[in-house]
N, C-alpha and C positions, 0 to 999 in steps of 0.2 A: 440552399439555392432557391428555393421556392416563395420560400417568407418574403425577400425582399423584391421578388420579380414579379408577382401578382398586386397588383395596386387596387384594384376595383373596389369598391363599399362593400361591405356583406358578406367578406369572400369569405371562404370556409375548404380547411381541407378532412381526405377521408380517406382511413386507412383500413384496410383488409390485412391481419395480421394474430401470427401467434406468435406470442413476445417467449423468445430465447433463454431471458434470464429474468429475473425481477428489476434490473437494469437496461430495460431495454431499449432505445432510442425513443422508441414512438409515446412510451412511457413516461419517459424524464420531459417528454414538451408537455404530455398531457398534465403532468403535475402542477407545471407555470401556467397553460392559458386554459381560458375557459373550455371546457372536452365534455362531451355527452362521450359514456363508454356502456355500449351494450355487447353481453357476450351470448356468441350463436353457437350452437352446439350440434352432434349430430341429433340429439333424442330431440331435435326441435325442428328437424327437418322431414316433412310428412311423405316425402318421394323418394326416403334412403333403402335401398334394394336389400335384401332380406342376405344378400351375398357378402356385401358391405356391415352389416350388423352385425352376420357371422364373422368377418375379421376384427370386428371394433372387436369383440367378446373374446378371441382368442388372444388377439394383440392384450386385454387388458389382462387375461390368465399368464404371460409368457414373460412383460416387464409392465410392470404398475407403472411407474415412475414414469417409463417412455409413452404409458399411456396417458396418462394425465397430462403431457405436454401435447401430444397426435391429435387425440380426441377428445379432450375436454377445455384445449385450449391455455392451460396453466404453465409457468416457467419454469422450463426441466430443472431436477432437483439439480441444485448446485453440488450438495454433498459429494452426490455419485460422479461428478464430473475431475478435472484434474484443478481447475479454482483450487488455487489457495487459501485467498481469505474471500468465502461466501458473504455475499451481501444481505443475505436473511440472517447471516448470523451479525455481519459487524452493525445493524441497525437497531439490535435488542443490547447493545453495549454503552449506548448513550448514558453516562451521569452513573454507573452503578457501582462504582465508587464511594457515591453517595451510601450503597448498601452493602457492600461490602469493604470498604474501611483503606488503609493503606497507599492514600493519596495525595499524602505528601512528603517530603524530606528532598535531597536534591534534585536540581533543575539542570535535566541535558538537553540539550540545542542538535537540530539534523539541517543542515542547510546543503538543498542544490542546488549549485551553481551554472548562470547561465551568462550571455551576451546577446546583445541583439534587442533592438527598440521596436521592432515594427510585428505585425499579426502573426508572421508568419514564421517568428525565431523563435526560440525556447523559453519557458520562463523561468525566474527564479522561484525557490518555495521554501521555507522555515517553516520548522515544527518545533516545540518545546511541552516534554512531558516529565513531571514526576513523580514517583514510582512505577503504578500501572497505569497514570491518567495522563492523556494529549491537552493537553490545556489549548496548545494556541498551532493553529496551520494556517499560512497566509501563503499569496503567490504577485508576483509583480513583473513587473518589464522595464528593463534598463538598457540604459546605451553601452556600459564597462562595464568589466569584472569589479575593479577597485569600489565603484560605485556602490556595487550590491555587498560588496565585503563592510565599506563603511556604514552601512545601512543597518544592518545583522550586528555590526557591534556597537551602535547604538540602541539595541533591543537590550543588553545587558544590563543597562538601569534601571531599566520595568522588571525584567525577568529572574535576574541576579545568578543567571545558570553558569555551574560550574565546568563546564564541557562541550564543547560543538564539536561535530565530527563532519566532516563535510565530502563530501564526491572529490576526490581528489583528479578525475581521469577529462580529458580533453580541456576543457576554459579551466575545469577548479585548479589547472596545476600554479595559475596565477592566481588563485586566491593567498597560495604559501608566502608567498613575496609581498603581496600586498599586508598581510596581517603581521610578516616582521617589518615594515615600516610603521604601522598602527605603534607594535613594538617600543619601537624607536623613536616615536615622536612626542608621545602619550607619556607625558611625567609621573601618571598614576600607573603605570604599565598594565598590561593584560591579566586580569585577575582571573581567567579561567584558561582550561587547558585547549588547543586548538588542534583537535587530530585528522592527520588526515584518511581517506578509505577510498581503498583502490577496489572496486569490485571485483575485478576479472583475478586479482590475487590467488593464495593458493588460502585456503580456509583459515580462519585463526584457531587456534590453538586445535594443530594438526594433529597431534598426536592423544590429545585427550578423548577417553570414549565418549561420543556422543550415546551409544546407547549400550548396555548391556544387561546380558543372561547368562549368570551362572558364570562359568568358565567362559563363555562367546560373546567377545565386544565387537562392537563397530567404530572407528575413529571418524573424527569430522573429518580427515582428509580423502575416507575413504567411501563416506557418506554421501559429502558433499562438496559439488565442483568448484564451489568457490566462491566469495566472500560474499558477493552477492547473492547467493542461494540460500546463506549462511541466516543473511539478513529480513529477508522473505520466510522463511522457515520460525525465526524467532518468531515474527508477530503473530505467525501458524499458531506457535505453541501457546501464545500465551492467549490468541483466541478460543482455543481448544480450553482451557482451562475458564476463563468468561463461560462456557456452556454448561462445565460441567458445576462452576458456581451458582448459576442460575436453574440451573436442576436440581439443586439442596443437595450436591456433593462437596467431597473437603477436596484439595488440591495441595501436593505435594510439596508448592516452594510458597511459602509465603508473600503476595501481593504482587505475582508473577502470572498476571490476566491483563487485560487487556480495556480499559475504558475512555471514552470520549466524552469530554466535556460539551455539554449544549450549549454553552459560549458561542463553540466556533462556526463562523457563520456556513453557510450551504454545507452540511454534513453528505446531505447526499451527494454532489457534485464528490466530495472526495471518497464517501465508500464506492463510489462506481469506479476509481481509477483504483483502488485496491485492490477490489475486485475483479482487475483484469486482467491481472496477473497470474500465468498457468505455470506449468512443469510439468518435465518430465523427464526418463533415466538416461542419460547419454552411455556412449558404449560402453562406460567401464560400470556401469549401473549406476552412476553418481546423482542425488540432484542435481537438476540445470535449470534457473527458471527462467519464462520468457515472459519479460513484461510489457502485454500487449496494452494498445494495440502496433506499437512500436511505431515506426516511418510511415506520415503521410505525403504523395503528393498534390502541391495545389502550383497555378501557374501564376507567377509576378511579372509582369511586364511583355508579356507572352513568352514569359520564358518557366520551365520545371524547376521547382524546387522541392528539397526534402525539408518536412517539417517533424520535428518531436512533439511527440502525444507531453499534455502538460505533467509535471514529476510530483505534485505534492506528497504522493503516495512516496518517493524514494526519500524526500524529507521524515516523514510519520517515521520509515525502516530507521534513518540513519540515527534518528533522536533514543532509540532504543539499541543502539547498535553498540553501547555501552556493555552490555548481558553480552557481549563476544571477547570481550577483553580475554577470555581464558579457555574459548571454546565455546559451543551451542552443547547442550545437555538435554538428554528426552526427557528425562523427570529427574527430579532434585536428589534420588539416588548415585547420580551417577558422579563418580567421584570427579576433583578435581585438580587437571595437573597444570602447574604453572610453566608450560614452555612456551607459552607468546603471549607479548604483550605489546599492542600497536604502541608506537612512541609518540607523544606529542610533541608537532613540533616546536610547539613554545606553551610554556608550563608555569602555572602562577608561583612556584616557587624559583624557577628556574631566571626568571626578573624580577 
C-alpha cells in the first residue's frame, strides 16, 4: 500500500521490528531493495532497569529458543514450531543432489489448477521433479481452465514426464474433460498418465501402516486426515531425511530426500509459501494441515473479494504425490500393502 502511494524523491521507509520467522515480510523487501539493517538489542540499551535484566536472564534460563526471539531479536526457531517444512531447512536443499546422487530417472508433473485473468484470482502453478530433485516450478494467469490444461501439455516435449497428477477439486474438475478431448484430437495420443487428487479424500492407501513398533502399528487412515495431509507430510519426510543427509547420516529409502534445483528462478518466493504451511491434531488425533496463509481479502470495484494465497507449494506436493500410490511410510521399514491405487484417468497404454 505504501510503495506505490508515497511518490516524493528520496523517500525511504523504516521499520521497528522482530521478524517471526526467517521469512518475514519486512525481510523478503529487504532482500529486493537497497536496506541498511542495524540490530538493537537489550545489552545495547544504557537505561535497561536492573528489574528488566533480571527477566531477560530468567526468561533466557526458562526457554532459550523464546529467548533469542524476545531479546535478541532472532526468528523463533522454526523446528519447535508446528511448520512443516522450515524454511532454514528447505534453503540448505538447493542443488545437493548435485552431492548426494539420485537425480534422475522418471519425470512427474504436479499441476494447480486455476481460472481467472486479473490480480486478484488464483494462479495456476507446475512443478516437475525427478527422483528427489524439483527441476522446474513456474506459476501463471489465464482466462480458462482448457487454456492452462493445453499450456501444461505442451510442457511434455521439454519435460517428457510420464505422470501429472493434478488438484482435481473446484475448476481442476474441468481439467478431466479437457485432457479427454486433448485425448481425442491428438493422433499421437497422451503419452503420459493423467491423475487426478482430491485432497479432502480419505488417505490413500488406508490400510497400510504408516508407522510401526513391534506388535503397535498406526495406519494412514488413522494417522492422517486426508490426502492432503498425506501430501504435506511426504515432502516432511523427505526433508527430514535432506538434514539427516547433510549431517553425514545414512537414510533408510534410497534417494527419498528432498532437493531443489538452482534453475528455478526466485527459490525464495516458493520456500516461503512451503513454509507456511502448519498442522495440527484434529479430534480423532489425525493430521490436518492448514495451508496458510489461506483467504485474502482486497476490494474490486468497491466491492469484497476472496482472493487465494498463490499454490506453487501445492504443485511442488502434488509432483511428488507419486510416493502415495500405496500409502505414506515413516521409514522404508514399514511394509507395503497394495489396497489403493489412485486410477488415472487416461493412461498411455490405455490409448
Amino acid at each position: 500500500m505504501l510503495n506505490p502511494t508515497i511518490r516524493i524523491p528520496g523517500r525511504a521507509f523504516f521499520f521497528s521490528y522482530n521478524p517471526r520467522t526467517e521469512h518475514d515480510v519486512v525481510d523478503e523487501i529487504r532482500k529486493k531493495r537497497k536496506a541498511l539493517l542495524i540490530h538493537i538489542n537489550y545489552d545495547e540499551n544504557p537505561f535497561l532497569p536492573q528489574t528488566m535484566l533480571d527477566e531477560c536472564l530468567e526468561a533466557k534460563e526458562m526457554d532459550y529458543d523464546r529467548w533469542l526471539h524476545d531479546w535478541k531479536g532472532q526468528p523463533m526457531a522454526e523446528d519447535a514450531s508446528s511448520i512443516i517444512l522450515p524454511y532454514s531447512h528447505l534453503s540448505k536443499c538447493v542443488d545437493i543432489h548435485k552431492q548426494f546422487g539420485h537425480g534422475e530417472g522418471k519425470m512427474f508433473a504436479g499441476f494447480d489448477i486455476a481460472d481467472g485473468q486479473y490480480d486478484y484470482h488464483d494462479k495456476n502453478s507446475f512443478a516437475a521433479r525427478s527422483g528427489p530433485t524439483l527441476h522446474r516450478c513456474i506459476e501463471w494467469q489465464i482466462g480458462q481452465v482448457y487454456e492452462s490444461v493445453r499450456k501444461v501439455h505442451g510442457f511434455y516435449g521439454e519435460l517428457g514426464y510420464t505422470e501429472i497428477n493434478f488438484d482435481a477439486i473446484g475448476v481442476g474438475v474441468a481439467a478431466k474433460s479437457e485432457y479427454s478431448r486433448i485425448a481425442a484430437e491428438d493422433s499421437l495420443k497422451i503419452p503420459y498418465d493423467v491423475i487426478p487428487i482430491q485432497g479432502s479424500k480419505t488417505p490413500m492407501g488406508p490400510g497400510m501402516d504408516f508407522v510401526k513398533h513391534g506388535s503397535r502399528a498406526v495406519s494412514n487412515k488413522d494417522f492422517f486426515k486426508n490426502v492432503k495431509s498425506q501430501i504435506w507430510w511426504n515432502l516432511k519426510l523427505r526433508l527430514l531425511n535432506s538434514m539427516k543427509l547433510l549431517e553425514g547420516h545414512e537414510i533408510d529409502r534410497e534417494g527419498y530426500y528432498l532437493s531443489f534445483s538452482s534453475d528455478i528462478p526466485d527459490l525464495d518466493s516458493l520456500f516461503s509459501e512451503l513454509s507456511q504451511a502448519t498442522y495440527k491434531n484434529d479430534g480423532a488425533g489425525r493430521i490436518l494441515v492448514d495451508k496458510a496463509p489461506g483467504l485474502k481479502e482486497i476490494k474490486v470495484d468497491g466491492k469484497s473479494k476472496s482472493i487465494k494465497s498463490p499454490n506453487k507449494a501445492d504443485s511442488v506436493g502434488l509432483a511428488y504425490a507419486d510416493d502415495l500410490k500405496f500409502g505414506l511410510r515413516a521409514h522404508g521399514t514399514e511394509k507395503i500393502v497394495d489396497d489403493f491405487t489412485p486410477e488415472p484417468i487416461l493412461t498411455a497404454w490405455e490409448m
